[in-house]
C-alpha angles and dihedrals in degrees: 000000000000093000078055097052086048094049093059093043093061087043092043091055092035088056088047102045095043092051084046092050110033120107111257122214095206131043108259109237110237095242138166081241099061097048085058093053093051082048102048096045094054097037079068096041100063091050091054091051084048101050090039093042105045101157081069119093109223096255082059086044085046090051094048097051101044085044089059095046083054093053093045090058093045096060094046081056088067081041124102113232088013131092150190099258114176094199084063086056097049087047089052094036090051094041088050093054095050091046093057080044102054086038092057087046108046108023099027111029094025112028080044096058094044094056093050095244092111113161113247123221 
């Protein structure tokens, strides 16, 4: 299960890099639409890097995440028909906090819990 979990991981960071980084032929619209697309992806982003990269604590899974959407902007800044766009960051940055979020609640706090190992204080 876990090579599984690793094989759509790296497929999970190739498909968004290479929708991040391929030449477009049309200028994208700034929608509503296309902020939720930069959030959601990284909202599931960060909980793949969490679940693959266990010995990291979550503000390490947060920083990698938000350092590869820099980078990520960076580069679209050398693209044609691409650009730098800080609202895109914010949408990746935010998406990336609530998914480390969802992941300590449910997987760690809740799933834990169900399955009585619990973490004592």
């Amino acid at each position: 299960m876990r090579k599984l979990i690793i094989w759509f991981y790296v497929l999970y960071v190739l498909i968004i890099t290479y929708f991040s980084l391929t030449p477009i032929e049309h200028k994208i619209t700034e929608s509503i639409w296309d902020k939720a697309a930069h959030f959601n992806a990284y909202l599931f982003l960060v909980m793949f890097v969490r679940k693959v990269h266990k010995r990291f604590n979550y503000l390490t899974c947060v920083v990698i995440c938000c350092g590869y959407s820099f980078v990520i902007e960076c580069i679209q800044y050398f693209m044609p028909d691409r650009m730098f766009d800080l609202l895109d960051m914010l949408a990746n940055i935010l998406g990336t906090l609530l998914g480390m979020v969802l992941y300590y609640l449910i997987i760690d706090k809740w799933l834990s819990s169900r399955n009585g190992v619990a973490k004592r204080h």
